[in-house]
DRENDO-1510 file (C-alpha; in Angstrom, 1 decimal, always signed):
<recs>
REC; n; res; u; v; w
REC; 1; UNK; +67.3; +74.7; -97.8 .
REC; 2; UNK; +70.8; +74.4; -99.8 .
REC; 3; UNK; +72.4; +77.3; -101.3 .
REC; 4; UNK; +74.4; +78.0; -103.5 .
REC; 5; UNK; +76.4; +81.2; -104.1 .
REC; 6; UNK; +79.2; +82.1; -107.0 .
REC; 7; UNK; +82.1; +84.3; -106.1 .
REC; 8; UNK; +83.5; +84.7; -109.4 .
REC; 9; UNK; +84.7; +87.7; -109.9 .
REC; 10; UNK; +86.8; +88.5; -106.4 .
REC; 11; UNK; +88.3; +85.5; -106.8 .
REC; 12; UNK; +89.5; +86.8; -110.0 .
REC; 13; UNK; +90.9; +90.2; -108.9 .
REC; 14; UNK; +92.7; +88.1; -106.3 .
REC; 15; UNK; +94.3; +85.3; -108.1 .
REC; 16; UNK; +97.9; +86.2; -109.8 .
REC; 17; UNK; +97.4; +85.5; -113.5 .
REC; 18; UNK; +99.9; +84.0; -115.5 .
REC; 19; UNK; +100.3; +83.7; -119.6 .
REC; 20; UNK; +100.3; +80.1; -120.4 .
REC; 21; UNK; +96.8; +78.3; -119.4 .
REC; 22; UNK; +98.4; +75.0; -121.1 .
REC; 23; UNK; +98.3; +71.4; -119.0 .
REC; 24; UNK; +100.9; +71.1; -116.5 .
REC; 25; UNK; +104.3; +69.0; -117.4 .
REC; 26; UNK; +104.4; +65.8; -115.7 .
REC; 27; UNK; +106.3; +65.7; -112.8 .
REC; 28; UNK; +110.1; +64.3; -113.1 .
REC; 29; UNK; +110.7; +60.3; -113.2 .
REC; 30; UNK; +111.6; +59.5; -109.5 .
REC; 31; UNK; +113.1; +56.2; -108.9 .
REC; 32; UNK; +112.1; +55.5; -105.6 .
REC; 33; UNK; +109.9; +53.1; -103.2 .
REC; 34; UNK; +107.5; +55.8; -102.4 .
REC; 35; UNK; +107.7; +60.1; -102.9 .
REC; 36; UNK; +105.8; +63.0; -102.4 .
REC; 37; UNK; +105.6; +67.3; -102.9 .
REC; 38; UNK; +103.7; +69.1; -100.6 .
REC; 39; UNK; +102.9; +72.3; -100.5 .
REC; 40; UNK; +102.7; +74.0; -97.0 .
REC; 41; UNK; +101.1; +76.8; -97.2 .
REC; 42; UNK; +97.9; +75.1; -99.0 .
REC; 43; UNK; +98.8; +72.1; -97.5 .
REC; 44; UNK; +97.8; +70.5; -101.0 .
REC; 45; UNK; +100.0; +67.4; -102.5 .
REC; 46; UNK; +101.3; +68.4; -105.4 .
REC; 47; UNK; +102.4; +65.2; -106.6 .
REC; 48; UNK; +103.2; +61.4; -105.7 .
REC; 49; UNK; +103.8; +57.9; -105.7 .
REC; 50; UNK; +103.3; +54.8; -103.4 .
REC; 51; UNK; +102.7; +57.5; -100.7 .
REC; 52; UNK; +100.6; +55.6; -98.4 .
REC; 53; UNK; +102.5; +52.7; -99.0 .
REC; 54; UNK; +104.1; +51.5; -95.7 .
REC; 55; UNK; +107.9; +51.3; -95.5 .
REC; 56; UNK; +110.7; +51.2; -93.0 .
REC; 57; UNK; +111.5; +55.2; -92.2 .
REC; 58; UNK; +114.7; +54.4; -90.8 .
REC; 59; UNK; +116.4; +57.4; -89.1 .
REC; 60; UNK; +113.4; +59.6; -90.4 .
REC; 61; UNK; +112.3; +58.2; -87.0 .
REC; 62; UNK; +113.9; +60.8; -85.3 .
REC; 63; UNK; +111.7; +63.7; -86.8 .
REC; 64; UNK; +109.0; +62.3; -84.4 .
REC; 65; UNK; +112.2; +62.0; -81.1 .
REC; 66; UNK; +112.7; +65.6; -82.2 .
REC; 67; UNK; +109.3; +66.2; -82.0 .
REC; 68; UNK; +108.7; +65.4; -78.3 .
REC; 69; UNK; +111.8; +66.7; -77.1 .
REC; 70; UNK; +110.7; +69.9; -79.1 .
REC; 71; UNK; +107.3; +69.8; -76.8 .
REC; 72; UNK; +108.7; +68.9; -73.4 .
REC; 73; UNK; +111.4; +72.5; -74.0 .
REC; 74; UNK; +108.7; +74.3; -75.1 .
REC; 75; UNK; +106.4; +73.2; -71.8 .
REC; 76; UNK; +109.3; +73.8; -69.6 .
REC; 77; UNK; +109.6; +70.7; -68.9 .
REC; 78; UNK; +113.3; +70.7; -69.7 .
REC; 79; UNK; +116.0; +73.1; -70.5 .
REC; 80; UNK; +118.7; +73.4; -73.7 .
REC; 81; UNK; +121.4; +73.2; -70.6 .
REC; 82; UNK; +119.9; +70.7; -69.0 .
REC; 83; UNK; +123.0; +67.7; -68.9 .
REC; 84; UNK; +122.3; +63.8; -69.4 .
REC; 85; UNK; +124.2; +60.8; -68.7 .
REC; 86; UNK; +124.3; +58.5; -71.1 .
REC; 87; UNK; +123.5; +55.3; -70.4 .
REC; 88; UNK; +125.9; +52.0; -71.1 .
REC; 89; UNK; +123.3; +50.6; -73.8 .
REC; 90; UNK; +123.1; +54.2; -75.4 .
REC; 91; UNK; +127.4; +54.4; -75.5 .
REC; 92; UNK; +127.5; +50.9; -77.6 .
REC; 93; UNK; +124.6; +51.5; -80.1 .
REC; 94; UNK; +125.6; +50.8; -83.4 .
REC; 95; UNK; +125.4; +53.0; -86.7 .
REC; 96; UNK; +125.9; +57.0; -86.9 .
REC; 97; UNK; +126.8; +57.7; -83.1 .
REC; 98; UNK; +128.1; +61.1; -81.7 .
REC; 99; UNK; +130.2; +59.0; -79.9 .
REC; 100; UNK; +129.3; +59.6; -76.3 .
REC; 101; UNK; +131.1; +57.9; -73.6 .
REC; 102; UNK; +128.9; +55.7; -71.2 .
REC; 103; UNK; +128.8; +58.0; -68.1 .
REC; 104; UNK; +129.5; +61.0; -70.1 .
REC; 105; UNK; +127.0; +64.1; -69.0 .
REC; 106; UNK; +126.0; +65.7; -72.2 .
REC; 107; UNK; +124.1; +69.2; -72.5 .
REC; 108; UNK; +120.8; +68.8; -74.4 .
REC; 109; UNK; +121.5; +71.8; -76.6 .
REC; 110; UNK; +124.0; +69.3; -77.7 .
REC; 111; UNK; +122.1; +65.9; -78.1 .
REC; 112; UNK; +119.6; +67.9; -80.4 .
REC; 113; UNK; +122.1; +68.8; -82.9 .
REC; 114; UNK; +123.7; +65.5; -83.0 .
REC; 115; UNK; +120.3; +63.7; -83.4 .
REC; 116; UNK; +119.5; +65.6; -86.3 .
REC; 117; UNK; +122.7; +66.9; -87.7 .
REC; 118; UNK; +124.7; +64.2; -87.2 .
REC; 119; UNK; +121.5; +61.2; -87.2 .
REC; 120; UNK; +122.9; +59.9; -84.2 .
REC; 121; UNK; +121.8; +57.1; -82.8 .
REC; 122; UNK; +123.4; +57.3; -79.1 .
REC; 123; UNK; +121.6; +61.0; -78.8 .
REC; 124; UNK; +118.6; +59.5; -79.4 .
REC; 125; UNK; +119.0; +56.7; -76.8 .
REC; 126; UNK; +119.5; +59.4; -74.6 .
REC; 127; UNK; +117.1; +61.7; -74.8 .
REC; 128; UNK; +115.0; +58.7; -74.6 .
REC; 129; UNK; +115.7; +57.4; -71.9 .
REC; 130; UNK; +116.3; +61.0; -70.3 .
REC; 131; UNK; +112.3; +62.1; -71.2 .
REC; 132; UNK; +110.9; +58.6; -70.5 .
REC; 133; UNK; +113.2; +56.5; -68.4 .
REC; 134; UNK; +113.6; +53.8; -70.6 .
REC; 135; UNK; +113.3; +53.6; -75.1 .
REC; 136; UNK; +110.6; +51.4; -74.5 .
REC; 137; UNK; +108.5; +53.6; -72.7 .
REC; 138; UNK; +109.8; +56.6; -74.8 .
REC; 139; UNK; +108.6; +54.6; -77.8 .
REC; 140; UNK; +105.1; +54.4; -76.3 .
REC; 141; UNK; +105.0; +58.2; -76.3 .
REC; 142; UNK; +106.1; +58.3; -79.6 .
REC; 143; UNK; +103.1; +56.6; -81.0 .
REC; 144; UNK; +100.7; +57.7; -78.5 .
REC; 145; UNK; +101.9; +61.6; -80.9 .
REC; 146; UNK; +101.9; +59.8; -84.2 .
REC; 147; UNK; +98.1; +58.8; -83.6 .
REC; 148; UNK; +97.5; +62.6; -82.0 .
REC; 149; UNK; +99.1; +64.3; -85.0 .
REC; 150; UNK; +97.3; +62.1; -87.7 .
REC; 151; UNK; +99.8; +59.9; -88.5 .
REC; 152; UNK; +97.5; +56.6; -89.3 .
REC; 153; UNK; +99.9; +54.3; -91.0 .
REC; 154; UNK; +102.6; +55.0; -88.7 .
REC; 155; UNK; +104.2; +52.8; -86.2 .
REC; 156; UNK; +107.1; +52.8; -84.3 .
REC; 157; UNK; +109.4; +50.0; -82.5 .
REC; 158; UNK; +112.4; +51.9; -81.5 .
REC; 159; UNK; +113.8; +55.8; -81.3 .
REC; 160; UNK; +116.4; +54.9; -83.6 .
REC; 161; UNK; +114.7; +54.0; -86.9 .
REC; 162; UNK; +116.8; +50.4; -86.7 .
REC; 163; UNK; +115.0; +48.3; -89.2 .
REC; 164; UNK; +111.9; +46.0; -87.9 .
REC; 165; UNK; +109.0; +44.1; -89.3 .
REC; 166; UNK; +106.7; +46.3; -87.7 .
REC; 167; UNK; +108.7; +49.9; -87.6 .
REC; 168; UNK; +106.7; +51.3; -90.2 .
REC; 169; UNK; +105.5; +54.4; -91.9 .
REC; 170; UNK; +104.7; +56.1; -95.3 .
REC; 171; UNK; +105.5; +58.9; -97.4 .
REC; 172; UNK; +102.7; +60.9; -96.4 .
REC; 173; UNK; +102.6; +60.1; -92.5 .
REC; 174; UNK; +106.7; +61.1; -92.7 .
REC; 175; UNK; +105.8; +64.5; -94.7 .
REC; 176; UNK; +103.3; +65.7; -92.4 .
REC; 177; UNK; +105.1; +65.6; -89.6 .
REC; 178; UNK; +107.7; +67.0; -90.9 .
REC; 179; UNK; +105.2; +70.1; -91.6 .
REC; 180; UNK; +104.4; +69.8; -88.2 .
REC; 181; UNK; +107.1; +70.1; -86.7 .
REC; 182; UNK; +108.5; +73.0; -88.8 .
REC; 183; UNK; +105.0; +74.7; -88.1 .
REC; 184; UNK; +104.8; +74.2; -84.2 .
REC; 185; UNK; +108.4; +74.5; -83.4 .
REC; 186; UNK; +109.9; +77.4; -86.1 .
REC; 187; UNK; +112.9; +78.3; -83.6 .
REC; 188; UNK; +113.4; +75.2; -82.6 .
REC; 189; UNK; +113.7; +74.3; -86.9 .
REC; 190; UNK; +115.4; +77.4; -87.7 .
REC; 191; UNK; +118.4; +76.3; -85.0 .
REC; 192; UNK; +119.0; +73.1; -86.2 .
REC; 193; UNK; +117.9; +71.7; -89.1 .
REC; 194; UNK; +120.3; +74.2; -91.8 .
REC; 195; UNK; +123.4; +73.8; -89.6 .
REC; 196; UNK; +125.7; +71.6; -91.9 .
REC; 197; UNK; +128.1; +70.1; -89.1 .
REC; 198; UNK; +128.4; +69.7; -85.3 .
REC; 199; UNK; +131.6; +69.0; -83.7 .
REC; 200; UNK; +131.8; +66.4; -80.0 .
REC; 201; UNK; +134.4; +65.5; -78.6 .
REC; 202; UNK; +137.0; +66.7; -81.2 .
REC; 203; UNK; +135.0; +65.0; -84.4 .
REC; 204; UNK; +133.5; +67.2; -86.8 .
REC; 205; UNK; +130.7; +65.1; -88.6 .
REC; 206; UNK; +128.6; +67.3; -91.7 .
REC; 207; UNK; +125.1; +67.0; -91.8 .
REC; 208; UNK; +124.4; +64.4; -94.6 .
REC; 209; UNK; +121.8; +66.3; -96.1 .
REC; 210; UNK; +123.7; +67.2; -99.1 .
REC; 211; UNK; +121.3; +69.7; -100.4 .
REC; 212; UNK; +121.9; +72.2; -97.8 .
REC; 213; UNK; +125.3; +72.3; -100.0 .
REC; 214; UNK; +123.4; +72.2; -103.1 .
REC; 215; UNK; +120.6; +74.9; -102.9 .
REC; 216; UNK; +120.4; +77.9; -100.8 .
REC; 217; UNK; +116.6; +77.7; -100.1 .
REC; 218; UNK; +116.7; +74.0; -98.9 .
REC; 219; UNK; +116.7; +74.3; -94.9 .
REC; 220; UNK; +116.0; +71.0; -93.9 .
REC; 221; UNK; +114.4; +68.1; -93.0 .
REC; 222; UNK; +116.3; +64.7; -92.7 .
REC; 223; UNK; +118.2; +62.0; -93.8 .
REC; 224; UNK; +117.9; +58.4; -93.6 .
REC; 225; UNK; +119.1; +54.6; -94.8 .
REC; 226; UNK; +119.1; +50.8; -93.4 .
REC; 227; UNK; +120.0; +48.6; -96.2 .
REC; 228; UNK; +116.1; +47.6; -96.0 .
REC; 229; UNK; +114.3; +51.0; -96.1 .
REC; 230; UNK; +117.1; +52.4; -98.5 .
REC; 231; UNK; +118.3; +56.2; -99.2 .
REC; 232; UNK; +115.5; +58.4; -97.5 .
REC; 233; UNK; +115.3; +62.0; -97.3 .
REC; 234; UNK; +112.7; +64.8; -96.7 .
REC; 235; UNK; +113.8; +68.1; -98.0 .
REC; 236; UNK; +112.1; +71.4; -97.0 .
REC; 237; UNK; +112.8; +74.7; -99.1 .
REC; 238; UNK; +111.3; +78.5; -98.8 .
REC; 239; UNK; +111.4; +80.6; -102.1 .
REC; 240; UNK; +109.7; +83.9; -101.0 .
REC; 241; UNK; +107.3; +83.2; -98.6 .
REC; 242; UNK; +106.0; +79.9; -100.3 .
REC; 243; UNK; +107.5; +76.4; -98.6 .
REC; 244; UNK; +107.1; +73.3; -100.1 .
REC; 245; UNK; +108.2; +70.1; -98.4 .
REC; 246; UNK; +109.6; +66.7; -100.9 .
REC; 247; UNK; +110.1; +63.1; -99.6 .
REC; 248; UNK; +111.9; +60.4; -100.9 .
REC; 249; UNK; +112.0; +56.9; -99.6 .
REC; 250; UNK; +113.9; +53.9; -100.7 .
REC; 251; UNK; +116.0; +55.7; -103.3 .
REC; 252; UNK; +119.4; +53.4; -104.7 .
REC; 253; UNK; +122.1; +55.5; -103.4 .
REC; 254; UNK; +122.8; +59.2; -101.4 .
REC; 255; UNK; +123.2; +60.8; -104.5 .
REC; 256; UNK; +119.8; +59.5; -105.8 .
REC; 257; UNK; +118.1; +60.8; -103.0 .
REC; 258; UNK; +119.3; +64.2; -103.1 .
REC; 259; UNK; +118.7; +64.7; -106.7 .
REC; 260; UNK; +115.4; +63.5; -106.5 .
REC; 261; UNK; +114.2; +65.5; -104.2 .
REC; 262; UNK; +115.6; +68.0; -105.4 .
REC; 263; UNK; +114.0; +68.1; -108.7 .
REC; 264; UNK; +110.6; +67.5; -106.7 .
REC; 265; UNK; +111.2; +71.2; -105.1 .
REC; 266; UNK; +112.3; +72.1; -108.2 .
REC; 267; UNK; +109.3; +71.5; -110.1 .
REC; 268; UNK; +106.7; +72.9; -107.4 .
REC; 269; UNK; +108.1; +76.2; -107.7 .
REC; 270; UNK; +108.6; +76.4; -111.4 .
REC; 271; UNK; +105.1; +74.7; -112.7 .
REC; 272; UNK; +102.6; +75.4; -109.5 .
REC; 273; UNK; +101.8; +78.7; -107.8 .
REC; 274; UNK; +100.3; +79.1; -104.2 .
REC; 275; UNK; +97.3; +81.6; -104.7 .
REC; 276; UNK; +96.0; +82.8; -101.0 .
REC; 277; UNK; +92.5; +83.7; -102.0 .
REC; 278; UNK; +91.1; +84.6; -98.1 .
REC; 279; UNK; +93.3; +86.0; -95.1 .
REC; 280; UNK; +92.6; +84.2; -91.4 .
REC; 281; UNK; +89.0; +85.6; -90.1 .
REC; 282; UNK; +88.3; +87.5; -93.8 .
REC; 283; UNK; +84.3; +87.2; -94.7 .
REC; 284; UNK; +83.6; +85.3; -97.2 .
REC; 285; UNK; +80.3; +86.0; -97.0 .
REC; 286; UNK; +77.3; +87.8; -94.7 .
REC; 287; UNK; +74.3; +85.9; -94.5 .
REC; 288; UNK; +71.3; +86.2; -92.4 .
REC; 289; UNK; +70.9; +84.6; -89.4 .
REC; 290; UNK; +67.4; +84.3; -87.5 .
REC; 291; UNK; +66.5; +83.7; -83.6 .
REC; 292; UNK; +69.7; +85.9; -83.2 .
REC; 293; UNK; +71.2; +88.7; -81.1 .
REC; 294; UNK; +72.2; +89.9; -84.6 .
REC; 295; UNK; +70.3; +89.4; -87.6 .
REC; 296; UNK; +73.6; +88.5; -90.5 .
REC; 297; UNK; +76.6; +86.4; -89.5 .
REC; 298; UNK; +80.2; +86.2; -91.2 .
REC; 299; UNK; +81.3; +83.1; -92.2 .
REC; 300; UNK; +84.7; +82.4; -93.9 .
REC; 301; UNK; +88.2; +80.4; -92.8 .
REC; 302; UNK; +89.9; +80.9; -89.6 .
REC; 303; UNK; +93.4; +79.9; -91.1 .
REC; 304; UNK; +94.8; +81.8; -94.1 .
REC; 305; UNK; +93.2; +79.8; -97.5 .
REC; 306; UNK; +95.5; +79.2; -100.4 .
REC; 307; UNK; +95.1; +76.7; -103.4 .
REC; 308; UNK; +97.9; +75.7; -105.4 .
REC; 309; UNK; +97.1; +75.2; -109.6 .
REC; 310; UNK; +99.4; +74.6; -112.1 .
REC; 311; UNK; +100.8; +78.1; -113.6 .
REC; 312; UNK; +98.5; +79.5; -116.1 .
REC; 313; UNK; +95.8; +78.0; -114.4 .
REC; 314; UNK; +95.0; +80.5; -111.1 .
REC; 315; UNK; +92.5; +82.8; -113.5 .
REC; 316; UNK; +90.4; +79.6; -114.8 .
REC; 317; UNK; +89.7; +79.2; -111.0 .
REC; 318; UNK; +85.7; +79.7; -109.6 .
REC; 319; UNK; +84.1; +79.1; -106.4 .
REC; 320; UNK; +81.0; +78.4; -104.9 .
REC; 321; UNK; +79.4; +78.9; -101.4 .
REC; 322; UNK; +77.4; +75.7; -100.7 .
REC; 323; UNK; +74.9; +76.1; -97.4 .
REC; 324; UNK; +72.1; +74.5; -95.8 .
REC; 325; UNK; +70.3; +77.8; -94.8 .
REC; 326; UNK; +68.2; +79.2; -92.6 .
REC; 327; UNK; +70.9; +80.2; -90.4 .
REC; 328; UNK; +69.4; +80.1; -86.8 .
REC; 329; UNK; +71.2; +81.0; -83.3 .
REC; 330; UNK; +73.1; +80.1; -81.3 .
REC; 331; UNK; +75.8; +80.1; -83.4 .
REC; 332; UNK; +79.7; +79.5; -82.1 .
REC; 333; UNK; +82.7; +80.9; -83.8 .
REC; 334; UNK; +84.1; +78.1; -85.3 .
REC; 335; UNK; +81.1; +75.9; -86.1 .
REC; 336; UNK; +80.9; +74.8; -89.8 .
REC; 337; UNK; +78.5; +76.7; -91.7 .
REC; 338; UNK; +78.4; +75.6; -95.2 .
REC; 339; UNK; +81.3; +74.5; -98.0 .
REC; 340; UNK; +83.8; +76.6; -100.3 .
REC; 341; UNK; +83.4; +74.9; -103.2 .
REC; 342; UNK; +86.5; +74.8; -106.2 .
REC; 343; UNK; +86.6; +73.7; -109.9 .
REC; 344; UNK; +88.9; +74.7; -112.4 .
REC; 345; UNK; +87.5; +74.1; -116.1 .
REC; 346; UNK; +84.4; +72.9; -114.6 .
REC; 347; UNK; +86.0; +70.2; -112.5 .
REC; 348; UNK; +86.2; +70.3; -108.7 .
REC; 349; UNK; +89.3; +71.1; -107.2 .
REC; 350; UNK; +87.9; +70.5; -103.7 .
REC; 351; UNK; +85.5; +71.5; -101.0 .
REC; 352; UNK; +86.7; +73.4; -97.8 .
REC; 353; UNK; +84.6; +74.1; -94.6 .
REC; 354; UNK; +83.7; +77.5; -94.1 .
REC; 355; UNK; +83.4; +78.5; -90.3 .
REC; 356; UNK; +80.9; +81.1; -88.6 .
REC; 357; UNK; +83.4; +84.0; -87.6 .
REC; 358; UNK; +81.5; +85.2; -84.9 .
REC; 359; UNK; +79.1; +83.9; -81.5 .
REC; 360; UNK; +75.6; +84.5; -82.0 .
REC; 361; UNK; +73.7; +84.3; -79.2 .
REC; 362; UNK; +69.6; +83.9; -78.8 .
REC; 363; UNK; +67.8; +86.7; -79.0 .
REC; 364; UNK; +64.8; +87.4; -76.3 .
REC; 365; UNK; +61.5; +86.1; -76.8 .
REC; 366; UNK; +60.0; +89.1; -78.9 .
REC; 367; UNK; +62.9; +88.7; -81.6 .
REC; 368; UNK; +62.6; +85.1; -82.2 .
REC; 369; UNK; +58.9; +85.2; -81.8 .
REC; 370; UNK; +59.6; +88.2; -84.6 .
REC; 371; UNK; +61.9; +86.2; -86.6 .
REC; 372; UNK; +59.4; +82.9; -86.6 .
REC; 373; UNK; +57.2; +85.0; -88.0 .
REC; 374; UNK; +59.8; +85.9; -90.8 .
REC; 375; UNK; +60.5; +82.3; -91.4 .
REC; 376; UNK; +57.5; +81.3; -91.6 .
REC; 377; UNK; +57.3; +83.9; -95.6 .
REC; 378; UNK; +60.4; +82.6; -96.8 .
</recs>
């Protein structure tokens, strides 16, 4: 039988109420191919264009060669002082290069930071080769990831982001992993991604990410242009303890890029706020459960779950708990028990599975014989 419980007033006392309950502004006039605004800690888009459109990433590609060299230090199965040669092929790539000399044994503390600080193109070839013995087989790997992490539109030809009829990607596929790797590998993000130049060989090159000159809070992500795909750039900034995550691609120029994305960050913070309404494991609700060891069960989220509404907007918020009930064991923590239902004004917002926070496990044959009975009145 479906359910259907209100939780007005806690969510309420949780949500941080704000003066003006007026529509949101529009979100700034972006001239790009495709953009979005994500917010992490909700993981809600905020806004967008054209963001399942499929593009060329260019060197946005090496978010997902970061990735994997991320995951092969964090398994052990390399080390930041761990030396590479670099191959003759990798020593005569063309466009942004750390300018490696074929032969040339390089730390990979130091091929990270010129792949991302520096977008080059023979660290890439490198590490490539280094994890998988050739690109081609590295290249493999990367989209074997790509379909593991969710990335559906998503295809890669090469570890460079060179342009190519089938290299392609999309706004959203690029910002989520972006999120993903700044969620799995925090260190490994904090190290890198902010440092504004690396130096090789006796050349400084800067980071040409120019926000991390413009604004304080930006820390990341990465650049990226072939005269086909255009300016790109994903931009990550953290004002307190929200993050939100913009994504340009196919802007007209470097400056473009940057400004645009910029004002994307800019205008999640000022016109949205992140509301967390439950904490990781918090009840939602108790509800009975029958056949059980235990006769109520807890069911709620078992990640922190925030919304994100325009300002004004957080009070106007209510919730429903939608389940099919009777509840009847076994019952596994984690199994989907029923749907958090949000509308705002009488619209829905969304629906979000609510998990059982607890194992239930049969109870013996008098207390199900006992709880049959039960059933059998309701």
């Amino acid at each position: 039988m479906k359910k259907i419980i209100a939780l007005f007033a806690s969510l309420l006392a949780m949500a941080s109420v704000h003066a003006n309950p007026g529509l949101p502004p529009p979100p700034p006039r972006i001239e790009a191919k495709a953009w979005l605004l994500l917010d992490v800690s909700s993981g809600q888009v905020l806004a967008g264009q054209n963001e399942n459109r499929r593009l060329a990433p260019a060197s946005l590609t090496k978010l997902m060669v970061a990735y994997l060299v991320f995951d092969a230090l964090k398994n052990g199965k390399i080390d930041l002082d761990q030396r590479y040669p670099v191959s003759d092929q990798a020593s005569k790539v063309e466009g942004s290069r750390m300018f490696a000399r074929s032969g040339q044994s390089i730390r990979v503390d130091d091929l990270i930071s010129a792949l991302i600080i520096q977008s080059a193109n023979d660290a890439a070839l490198t590490l490539a080769e280094a994890l998988a013995g050739s690109e081609e087989a590295f290249v493999g790997r990367m989209n074997e990831q790509a379909r593991r992490l969710g990335l559906a539109n998503t295809r890669f030809r090469n570890a460079t982001g060179f342009s190519h009829p089938e290299h392609l990607s999309t706004a959203q596929d690029m910002t989520r992993l972006a999120r993903l790797l700044i969620d799995h590998f925090p260190e490994a993000y904090q190290r890198y991604f902010s440092r504004r130049e690396f130096s090789f060989n006796g050349l400084v090159q800067q980071n040409r990410n120019r926000l991390l000159w413009m604004d304080p809070e930006v820390d990341g992500v990465k650049t990226g242009h072939t005269q086909e795909a255009g300016y790109c750039l994903i931009a990550s900034a953290e004002r307190g303890k929200r993050r939100l995550i913009s994504t340009v691609m196919g802007a007209r120029s470097d400056a473009d890029r940057a400004m645009y994305a910029q004002k994307l960050l800019n205008y999640g913070f000022m016109e949205t706020d992140s509301v967390r309404f439950y904490r990781a494991g918090q009840a939602v609700a108790t509800l009975p459960v029958y056949k059980g060891s235990q006769s109520e069960l807890k069911i709620g989220f078992l990640n922190d779950f925030s919304l994100t509404v325009h300002k004004g907007a957080a009070n106007r918020l209510r919730a429903q708990i939608i389940t099919r009930q009777p509840f009847i064991a076994p019952v596994s923590k984690g199994q989907t028990m029923g749907t958090l239902r949000m509308t705002l004004d009488g619209k829905v917002v969304g629906d979000f599975p609510l998990r059982a926070l607890e194992n239930v496990s049969i109870a013996g044959w008098f207390g199900r014989l006992w709880d049959g009975v039960r059933l059998l009145w309701k």
